[in-house]
C-alpha angles and dihedrals in degrees: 000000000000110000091225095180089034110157101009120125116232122181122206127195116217088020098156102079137014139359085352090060083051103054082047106051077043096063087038107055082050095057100275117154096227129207118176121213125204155107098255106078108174080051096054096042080056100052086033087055081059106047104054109242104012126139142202130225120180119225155146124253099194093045106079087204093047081052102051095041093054085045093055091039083053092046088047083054113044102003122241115356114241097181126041121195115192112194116130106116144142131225108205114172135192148116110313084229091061105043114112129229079234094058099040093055089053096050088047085043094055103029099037116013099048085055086066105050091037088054101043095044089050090043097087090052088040101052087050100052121101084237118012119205131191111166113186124218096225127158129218088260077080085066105032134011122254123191123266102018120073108132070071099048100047088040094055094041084049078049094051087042095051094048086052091051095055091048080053107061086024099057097102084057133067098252117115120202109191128167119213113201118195134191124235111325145208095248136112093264092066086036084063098042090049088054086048099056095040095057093043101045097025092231115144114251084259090066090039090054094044086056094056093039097050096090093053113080093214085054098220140103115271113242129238091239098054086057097050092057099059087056093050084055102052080052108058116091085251098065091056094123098054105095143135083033127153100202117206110211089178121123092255092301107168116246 
């Protein structure tokens, strides 16, 4: 199979679990150059033993000089980054009489604000590249509103916004900025939110799964992979007119 992003360097954020591993695996397996971002280190030299040639670099999203120095380091590594992924992010729930200023401005910090400083360190690279990619790690929180979350909800529409407003000013260059917005997905995350609910209503995983999968009228998790691919897509050279798009992967969920 031809190799269509072979060579170019993409950089994802949160790469060491999830749907993050899985973009990851994904650009590789087409030629990309990967380096994965995060805070977790052990997690990323797992997922990078897996994908030849990758490499790690610990940082802090919320931290804009964490940010820059992983980015050069990157740079140092694989040369300009022609594709960002930007998929850390955290999923706190509970009552909007409860949330704290403190939480919410750790949810904003990780889900939005990084965004910012990741896209803005990677622009330069970006602009210059034949064919420019950044691909968002949205939800659909970032389409609709759901109950007891919503620090995530406001911080993945400001996501979605923020793609559309680079399209936007990009839009005479080659750069695409495109959002992808799954459903609820396999990962640890929804792992988490299923043993929540469990331990605070009593219900058995069966019932807590049920409740995440409602909305999805296949009535399953979506899967990591099915994500990835829908990145790969937005960054091959075909897809150089999609730009400024919020992507359901959602089962046919309504917005």
């Amino acid at each position: 199979m031809a190799m269509r992003l072979k060579d170019i360097h993409a950089v994802v954020t949160g790469g060491g679990s999830g749907i993050g591993a899985a973009i990851a695996r994904a650009l590789a397996e087409e030629g990309a150059r990967l380096t994965l971002l995060g805070r977790r280190l052990d997690a990323l030299e797992a997922v990078a033993a897996t994908i030849p040639g990758a490499i790690t670099v610990p940082a802090d999203v919320t931290d804009r000089a964490s940010i820059d120095a992983a980015f050069d380091a990157a740079r140092a590594a694989h040369g300009p980054i022609g594709i960002l992924v930007n998929n850390a992010g955290i999923a706190p729930s509970a009552p909007f009489a409860r949330v704290t200023a403190e939480a919410w401005r750790t949810t904003m910090a990780t889900n939005l604000d990084a965004l910012f400083d990741c896209c803005q360190a990677a622009l330069p690279d970006l602009l210059a590249a034949p064919a420019g990619r950044i691909v968002t790690v949205a939800s659909t929180a970032g389409l609709k509103g759901y109950g007891y979350t919503a620090p995530y909800v406001a911080s993945k529409h400001g996501a979605i916004g923020l793609m559309r407003a680079l399209a936007a000013e990009f839009a005479a260059t080659p750069l695409t900025a495109n959002a992808l917005c799954p459903g609820f997905t396999d990962t640890d995350i929804v792992a988490k939110a299923v043993e929540t609910i469990t331990s605070r209503t009593g219900r058995s995983e069966a019932e807590a799964l049920a409740e995440l999968t409602k909305h999805n009228p296949q009535k399953r998790l979506i899967t990591p992979e099915e994500v990835a691919a829908a990145a790969v897509w937005l960054c091959l050279p075909a897809s150089a007119s999609v730009t400024g798009q919020a992507i359901p992967i959602a089962g046919g969920e309504v917005m």
